[in-house]
N, C-alpha and C positions, 0 to 999 in steps of 0.2 A: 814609121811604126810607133805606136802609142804605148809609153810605160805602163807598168803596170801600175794601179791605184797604190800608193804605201799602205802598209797592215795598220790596223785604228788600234790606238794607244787608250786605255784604261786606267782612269784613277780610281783608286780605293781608298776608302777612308774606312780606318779601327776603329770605333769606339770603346773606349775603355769604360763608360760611364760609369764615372765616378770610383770604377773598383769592381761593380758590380757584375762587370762581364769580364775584367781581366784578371781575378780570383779564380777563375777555372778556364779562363783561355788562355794561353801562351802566345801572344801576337807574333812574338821574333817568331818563333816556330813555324805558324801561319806563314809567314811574309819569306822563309827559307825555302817552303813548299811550291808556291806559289810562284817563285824568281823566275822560273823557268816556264809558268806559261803563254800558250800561244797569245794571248790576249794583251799581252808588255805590260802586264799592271805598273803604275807609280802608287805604292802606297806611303800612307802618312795616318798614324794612330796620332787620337786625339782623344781629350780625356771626358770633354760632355761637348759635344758636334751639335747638341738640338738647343743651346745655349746663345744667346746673340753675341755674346762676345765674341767664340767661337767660329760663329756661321762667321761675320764679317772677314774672322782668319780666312777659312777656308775658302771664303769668294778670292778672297784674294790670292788665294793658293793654286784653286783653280785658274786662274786670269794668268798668271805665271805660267802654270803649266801647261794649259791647251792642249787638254784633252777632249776624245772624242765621245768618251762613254764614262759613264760613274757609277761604281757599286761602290754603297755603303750598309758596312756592318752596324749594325747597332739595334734599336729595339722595333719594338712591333710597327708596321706600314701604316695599322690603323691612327696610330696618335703621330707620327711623322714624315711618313710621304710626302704631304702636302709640303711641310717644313722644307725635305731635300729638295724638290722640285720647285721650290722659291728660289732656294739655289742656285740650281740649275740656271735662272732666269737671269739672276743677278750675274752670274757667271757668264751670259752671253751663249746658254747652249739648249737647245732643244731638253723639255724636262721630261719627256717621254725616253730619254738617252740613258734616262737612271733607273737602274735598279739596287732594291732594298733586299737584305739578307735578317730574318730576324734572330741575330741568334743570344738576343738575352731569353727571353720566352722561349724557345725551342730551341738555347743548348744548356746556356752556363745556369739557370734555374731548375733546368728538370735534370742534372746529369750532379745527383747526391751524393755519389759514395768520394768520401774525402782523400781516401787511398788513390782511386782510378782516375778521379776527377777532370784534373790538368789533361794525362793523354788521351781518355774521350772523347773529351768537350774538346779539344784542339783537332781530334782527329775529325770530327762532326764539322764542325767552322772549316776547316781545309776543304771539306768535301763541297760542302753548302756555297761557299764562295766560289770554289771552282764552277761548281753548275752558274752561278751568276756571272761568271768572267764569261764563260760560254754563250748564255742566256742573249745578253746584254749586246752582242757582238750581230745579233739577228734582230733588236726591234729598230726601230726606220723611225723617223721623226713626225710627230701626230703635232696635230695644233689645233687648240679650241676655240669652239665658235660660240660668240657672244650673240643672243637672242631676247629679246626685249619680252617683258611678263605681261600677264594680266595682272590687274589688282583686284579687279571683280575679285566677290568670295560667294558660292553657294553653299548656302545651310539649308541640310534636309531634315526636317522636321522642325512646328512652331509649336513646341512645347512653351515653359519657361524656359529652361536653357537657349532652345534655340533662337526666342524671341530674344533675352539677351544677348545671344553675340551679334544676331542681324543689329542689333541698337547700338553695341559697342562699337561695331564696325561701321554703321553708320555716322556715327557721330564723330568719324574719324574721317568720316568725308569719300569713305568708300562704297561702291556702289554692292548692292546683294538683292543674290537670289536667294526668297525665302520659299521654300517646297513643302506643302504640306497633303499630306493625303486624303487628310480629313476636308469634310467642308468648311469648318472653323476653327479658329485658333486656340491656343489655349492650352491642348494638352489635358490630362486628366486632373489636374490641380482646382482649374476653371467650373470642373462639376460637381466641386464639394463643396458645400455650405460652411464647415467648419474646418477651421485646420488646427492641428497642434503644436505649438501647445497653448496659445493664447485664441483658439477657438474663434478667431478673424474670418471671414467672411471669404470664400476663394477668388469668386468672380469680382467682388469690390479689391480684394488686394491684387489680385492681375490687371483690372481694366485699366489704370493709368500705361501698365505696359503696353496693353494694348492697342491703348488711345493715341500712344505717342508711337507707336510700330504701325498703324492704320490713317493716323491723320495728325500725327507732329510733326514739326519741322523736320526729324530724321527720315519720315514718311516718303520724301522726293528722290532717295538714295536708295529704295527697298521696292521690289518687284516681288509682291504676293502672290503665290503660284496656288490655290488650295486644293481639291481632288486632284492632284498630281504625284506622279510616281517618276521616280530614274531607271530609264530603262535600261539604257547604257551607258557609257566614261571610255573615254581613250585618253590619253595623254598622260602627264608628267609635272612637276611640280612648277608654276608658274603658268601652264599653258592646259588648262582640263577640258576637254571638250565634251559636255554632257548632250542626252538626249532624254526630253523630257516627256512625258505623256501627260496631258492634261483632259480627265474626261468632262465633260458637258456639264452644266448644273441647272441648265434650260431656265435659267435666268437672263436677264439681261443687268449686269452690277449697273450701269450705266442708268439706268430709266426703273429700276424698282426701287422702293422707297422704303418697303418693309414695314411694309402694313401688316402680312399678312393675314387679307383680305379672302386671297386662293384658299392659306389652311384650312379657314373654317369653312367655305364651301366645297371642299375636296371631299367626295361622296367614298374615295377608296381611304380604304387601311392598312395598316402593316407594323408589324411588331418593333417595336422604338429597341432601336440598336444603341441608346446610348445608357439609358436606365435600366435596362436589365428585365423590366417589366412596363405593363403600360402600351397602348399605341400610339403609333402618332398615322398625320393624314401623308398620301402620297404627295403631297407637297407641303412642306413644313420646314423650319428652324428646329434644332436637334431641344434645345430648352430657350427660355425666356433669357436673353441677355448676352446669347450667343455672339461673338463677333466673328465674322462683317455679319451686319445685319441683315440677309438674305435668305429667302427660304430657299432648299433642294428637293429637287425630283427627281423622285427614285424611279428608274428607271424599269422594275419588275412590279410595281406597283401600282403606277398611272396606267390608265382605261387609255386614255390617247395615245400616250407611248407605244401598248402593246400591239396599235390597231379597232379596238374601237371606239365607238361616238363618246363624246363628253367632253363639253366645256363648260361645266360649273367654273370653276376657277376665271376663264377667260371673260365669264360675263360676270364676276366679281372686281375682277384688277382695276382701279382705280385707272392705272395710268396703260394706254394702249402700248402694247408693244415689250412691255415688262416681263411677259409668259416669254420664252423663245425657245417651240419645241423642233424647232428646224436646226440647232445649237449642234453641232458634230465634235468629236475628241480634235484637240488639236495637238500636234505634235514637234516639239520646236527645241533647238540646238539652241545651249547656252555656253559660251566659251568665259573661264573663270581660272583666278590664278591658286585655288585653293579650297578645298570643301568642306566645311562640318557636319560632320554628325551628330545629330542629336533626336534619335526615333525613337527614346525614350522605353519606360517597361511599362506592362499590365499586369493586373492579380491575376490566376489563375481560374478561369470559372469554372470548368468542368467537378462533379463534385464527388468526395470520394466512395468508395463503394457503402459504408454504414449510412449515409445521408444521402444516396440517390434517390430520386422519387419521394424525399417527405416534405410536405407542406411548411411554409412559412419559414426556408431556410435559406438562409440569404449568402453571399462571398459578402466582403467585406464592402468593395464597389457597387453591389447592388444594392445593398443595406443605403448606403451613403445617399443612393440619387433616390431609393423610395422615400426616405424621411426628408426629402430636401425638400425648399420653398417651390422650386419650380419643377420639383419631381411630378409623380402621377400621382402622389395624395396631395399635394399642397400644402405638404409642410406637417401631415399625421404622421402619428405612427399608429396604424392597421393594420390586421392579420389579414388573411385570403379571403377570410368568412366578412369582413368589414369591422371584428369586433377588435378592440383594442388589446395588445398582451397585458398579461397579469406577471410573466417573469420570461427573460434572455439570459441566452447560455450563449458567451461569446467564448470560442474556441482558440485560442491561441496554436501555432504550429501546426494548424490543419492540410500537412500535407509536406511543410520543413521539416527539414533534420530527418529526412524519413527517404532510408536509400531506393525503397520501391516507390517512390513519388518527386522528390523536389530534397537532396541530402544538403541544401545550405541553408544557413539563415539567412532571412528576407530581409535581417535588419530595423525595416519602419515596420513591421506591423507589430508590435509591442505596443508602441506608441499611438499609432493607428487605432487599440483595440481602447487603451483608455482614453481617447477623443473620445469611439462612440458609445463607449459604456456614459459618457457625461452627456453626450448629446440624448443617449435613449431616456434617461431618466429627465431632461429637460421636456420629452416629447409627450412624457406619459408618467402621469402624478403614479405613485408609489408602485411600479414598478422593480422587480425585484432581478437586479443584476449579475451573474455569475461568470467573473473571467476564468473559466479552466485552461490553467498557466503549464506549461510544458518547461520552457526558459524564458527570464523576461530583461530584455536589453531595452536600457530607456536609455539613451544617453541624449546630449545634446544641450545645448542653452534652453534654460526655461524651464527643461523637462520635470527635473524633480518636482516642481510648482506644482504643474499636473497631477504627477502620481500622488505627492501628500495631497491632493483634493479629492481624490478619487475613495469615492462612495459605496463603490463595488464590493462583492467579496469575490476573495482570491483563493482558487480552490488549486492546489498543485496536481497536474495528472502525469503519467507515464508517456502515454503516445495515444495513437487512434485505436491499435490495436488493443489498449485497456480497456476500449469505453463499447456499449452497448445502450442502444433508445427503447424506451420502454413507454405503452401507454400511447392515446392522442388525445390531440385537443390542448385543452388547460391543462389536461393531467399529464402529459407528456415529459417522461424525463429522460435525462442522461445518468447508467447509472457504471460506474469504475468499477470494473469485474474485479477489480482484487483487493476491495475494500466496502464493498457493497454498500458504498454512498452512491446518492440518488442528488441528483440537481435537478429543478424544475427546468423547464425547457420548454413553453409552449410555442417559444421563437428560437430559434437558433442563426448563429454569425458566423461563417467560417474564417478565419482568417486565412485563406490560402495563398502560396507561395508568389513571390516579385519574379515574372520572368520576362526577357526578351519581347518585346513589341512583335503582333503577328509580322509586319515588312520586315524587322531587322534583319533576318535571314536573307532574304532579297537583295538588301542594302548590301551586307556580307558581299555578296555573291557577285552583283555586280561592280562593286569598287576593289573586288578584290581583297578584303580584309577580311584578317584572322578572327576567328571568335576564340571564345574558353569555351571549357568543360561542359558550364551553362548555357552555352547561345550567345550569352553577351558578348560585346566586340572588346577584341584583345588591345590596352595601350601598349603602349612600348615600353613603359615601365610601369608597375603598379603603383610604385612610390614617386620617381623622378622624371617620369613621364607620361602622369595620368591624364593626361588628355592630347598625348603625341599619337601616334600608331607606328607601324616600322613603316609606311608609306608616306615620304616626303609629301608635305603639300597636302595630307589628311590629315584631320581631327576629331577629338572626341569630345562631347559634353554633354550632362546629364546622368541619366538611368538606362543608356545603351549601353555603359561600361557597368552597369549594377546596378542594384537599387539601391536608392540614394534617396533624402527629401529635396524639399524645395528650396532649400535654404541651398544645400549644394549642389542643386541646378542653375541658379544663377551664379552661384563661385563661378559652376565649371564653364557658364555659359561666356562669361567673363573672361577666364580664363584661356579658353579657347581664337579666342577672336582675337586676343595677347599676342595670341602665339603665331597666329596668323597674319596679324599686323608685325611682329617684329622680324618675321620671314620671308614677309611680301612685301619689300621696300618699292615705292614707285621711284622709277630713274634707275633701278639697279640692275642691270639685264643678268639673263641666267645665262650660266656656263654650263655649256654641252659638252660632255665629256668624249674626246675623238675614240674612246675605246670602246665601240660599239661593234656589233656583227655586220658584216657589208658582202652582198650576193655577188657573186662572179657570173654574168649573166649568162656567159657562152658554156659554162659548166650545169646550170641549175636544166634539171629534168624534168621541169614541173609536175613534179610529183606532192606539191603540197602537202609533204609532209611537217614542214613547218608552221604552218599557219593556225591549227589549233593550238600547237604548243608552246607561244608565244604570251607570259603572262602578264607582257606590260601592251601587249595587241599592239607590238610596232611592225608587225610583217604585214601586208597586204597584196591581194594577187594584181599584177597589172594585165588586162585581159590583151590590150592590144601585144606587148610585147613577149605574153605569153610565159613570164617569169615574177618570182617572186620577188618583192620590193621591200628593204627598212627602213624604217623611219628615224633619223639618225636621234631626233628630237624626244621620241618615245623610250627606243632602246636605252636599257641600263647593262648592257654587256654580260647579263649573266650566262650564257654562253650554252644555252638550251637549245638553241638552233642550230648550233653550229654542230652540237654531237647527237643533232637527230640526223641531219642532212647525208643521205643514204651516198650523192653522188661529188659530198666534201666540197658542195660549191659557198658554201658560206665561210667566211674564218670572221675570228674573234681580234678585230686590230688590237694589238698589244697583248695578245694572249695568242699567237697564232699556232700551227702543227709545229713549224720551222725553231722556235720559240724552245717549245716546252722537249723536241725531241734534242736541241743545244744544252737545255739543262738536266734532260739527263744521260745524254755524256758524260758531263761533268760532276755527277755525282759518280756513276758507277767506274767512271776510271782514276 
């Protein structure tokens, strides 16, 4: 006949740290209470347990006494779990065998009154430990599996930002996917002619990026993705598995030269999507110096595309085979050990209600690309009518700080607004200027420069709601309802609000990441972890976390790809954590109720078995499945029913 198994003996360990928890806990007390339970605690207080001096005591405390289970009192799991369960290791015993009681943070900190304090907080620690003597006596021994990473890194969007980290990363010998939606790179920096505050050239200060992200040495490390989108993501930090949608450009990159030979004989038209005004042809480069150098076809544009006859273009193309309208979306899985984000912001076009419907009024990004060299004037500045203005009303705040529109500051357009008050008056001899200032933030290196150059007059206004347009034409003004000044205004500039890239919502959505208030993506910290996210193995860089300039799109683009590099060590396999949700097959009802509710997507149906399946590699144990499952075939290892009903036993008795 087979004895019965001996009851498992429990070491506990006190923490006194330092004072700090034995000032309102009574240990002897504790340790009188406790003698008698079922669990044989051996306990031994110690006076800082998370200390290496210490640890090596206690390995050796433990090695002596050979036990089967470990609670330790002492501070919060989040900053020492990890610590006791090295332990545990050194010690020779399963470190899933330990449980943590935190009771400096939930007892001897929150338990105030100096009178009651001691028998409280000791009657609290009595209760809390009991649950864990209990607890501790039902979890079973888990062991983690080591799985080897990606180093790949995908970054979605080729901003500036994004183009830097794809080059950081590159040039560290790692391989990236760069995703861009657009058909060329660049980002919106690429389409301004000047920037602030040293009024630099956009496209000449990006093109070295560009030239070394397209055809530098870094270039054999970097897989350029452009009209492509993320449609989907599964996986986990080290191991992401994307899918990517890439639609047609009915190009062939291979065999065209970029002539654009097709644009000028392209007989159709359609409204140019990157200047704001102007056409371009159904087959075209968005402007002159665009990179890659490739024209696109639009798809609602081209006579071929839609069905019928025309090949102007084809009997233009220099080189046969160049056209390729046979070109289909292709759609392709990229496995990567980590993602960035960088989908960057837009101004806001839509225009507010006092300036809907009037002529010659521009956002700030349409102003930019009309007066550009490769805009649709070639570098004028012209009204609608063709004739030149005599006086600009640039609008500051048209549309910030204003809770029925956009209530934050955009930050750059301040700065933005005196670039192109110096660019208008370059564009058109005497010209007569008016910033109407709301709040004006210049900050940055260089900037004062600017401002003491600025030629402008600076008229202060209230809001939108102040102002009323009076008059057209030349004689056109803006006039401030509560001071009945009159600004000329035959052109007006709105500076409207930095928000959110139209995809970033999309991005959001399918990587699973938090926004703020404004759309933008949420880091993990605004200060100490502005380019982290609470999703291991994501990141952030640019003007998808705010509007930002250029200068801190490359920080963050930098900075990203840092971070990414220091957490995606190649040779270093990732640790799965054994406390994950695991289906009991002969339980599950296939009732799929789990499967939507899964937000790291580690459940999946298996059809032939006819039950639902987790991915131990995806799973993060947050234990969503487990308290949806109607027929309790799922448990949370190390969090299981058996678990949580042992600890509270041992609280309520």
């Amino acid at each position: 006949m087979s004895q019965p198994a001996p009851p498992l003996q429990t070491a506990v360990v006190l923490c006194t740290c330092s004072g700090m928890i034995a000032e309102k806990i009574d240990w002897t007390v504790v340790k009188e209470r406790l003698a008698i339970h079922p669990a044989r605690p051996v306990f031994k207080v110690d006076e800082l347990s998370c200390s290496a001096r210490h640890q090596d005591q206690l390995a050796q405390w433990l090695l002596a006494t050979r036990p089967d289970r470990l609670v330790v009192a002492a501070c919060s799991p989040r900053e020492h779990e990890g610590t006791f369960r090295n332990l545990m290791v050194r010690a020779g015993l399963n470190p899933y065998l330990m449980q943590m009681v935190n009771v400096r943070e939930h007892v001897a900190w929150v338990t105030a009154d100096p009178a009651m304090a001691t028998d409280k907080a000791t009657d609290k620690a009595t209760r809390l430990l009991s649950a864990a003597l209990y607890r501790v006596g039902q979890q079973v021994a888990l062991h983690d599996r080591h799985v080897p990473v990606c180093t790949d890194v995908a970054v979605i969007g080729a901003g500036p930002a994004g183009m830097q980290a794809a080059l950081t990363l590159a040039r560290a010998g790692r391989r990236v996917t760069l995703i861009e939606q657009a058909p060329f790179i660049g980002g919106m920096p690429v389409r301004l002619e000047a920037l602030f505050p040293h009024m630099e050239c956009g496209p000449c200060l990006l093109e070295p990026v560009m030239g070394d992200l397209l055809h530098g040495p870094e270039s054999e490390h970097i897989t350029l993705l452009t009209l492509s989108k993320v449609t989907a993501v599964k996986g986990s930090f080290g191991n992401w598995y994307l899918t990517v949608r890439q639609s047609p450009r009915f190009i062939n990159p291979d065999l065209c030269i970029g002539c654009m030979a097709c644009a000028a004989a392209c007989p159709q038209r359609r409204k140019h999507p990157w200047n704001g005004s102007g056409q371009l042809a159904a087959v075209d480069a968005p402007f002159a110096g665009a990179l890659p150098n490739l024209p696109h076809i639009d798809v609602d544009a081209c006579l071929k595309l839609s069905g019928q006859f025309c090949n102007a273009c084809t009997l233009q193309c220099p080189v046969a085979g160049a056209l390729a309208f046979d070109a289909a979306a292709r759609v392709m899985d990229v496995h990567v050990g980590a993602i960035i984000v960088a989908t960057g912001a837009v101004e806001k076009q839509d225009l507010p209600p006092l300036f809907a419907g009037l002529p010659d009024v521009h956002t700030a990004s349409t102003f930019e690309r009309l007066v550009a060299m490769n805009g649709p004037t070639g570098g004028y500045l012209f009204k609608s009518d063709g004739s030149t203005p005599q006086s600009l009303a640039i609008v500051h705040c048209a549309g910030s700080l204003d809770a029925s529109d956009t209530p934050y500051c955009s930050g750059t357009c301040c700065r933005n607004a005196i670039k192109l008050a110096h660019v208008a008056q370059g564009k058109a001899n005497g010209i007569h200027v008016t910033r109407l200032v709301r709040e004006q933030v210049v900050p940055g290196t260089g900037a004062s420069l600017q401002l003491h150059l600025d030629a402008s007059q600076t008229v202060r206004y209230s809001g939108l709601d102040g102002l009323r347009v009076e008059g057209t034409g030349a004689k056109r003004q803006i006039v401030q309802t509560d001071t009945g000044r009159a600004i000329a205004a035959d052109m007006i500039v709105l500076m409207r609000p930095i928000i959110p890239s139209a995809g970033a919502q999309s991005v959001c959505n399918v990587l699973d990441l938090a926004g703020d208030d404004a759309g933008f993506m949420a880091p993990l910290h605004a200060l100490t972890g502005a380019c982290a996210t609470a999703m291991k193995g994501m990141y952030l860089a640019g003007s998808c976390r705010g509007p930002g300039d250029l200068r801190e799109a490359f920080d963050s683009g930098t900075a990203a790809a840092g971070l990414a590099l220091s957490d995606l060590v190649a040779g270093r396999d990732l640790v799965v954590s054994p406390q994950v949700a695991v289906v009991a097959k002969h339980l599950c009802a296939g009732c799929k109720t789990c499967l939507p509710l899964c937000p790291y997507r580690a459940i999946s149906w298996n059809e032939s078995a006819q039950v639902a399946q987790i991915e131990d590699l995806l799973c993060r144990g947050c234990g969503t499945c487990v308290a949806a499952c109607p027929s309790g075939a799922i448990t949370g290892c190390g969090f299981s029913r058996d678990m949580l009903r042992a600890e509270l036993k041992g609280v309520l008795s």
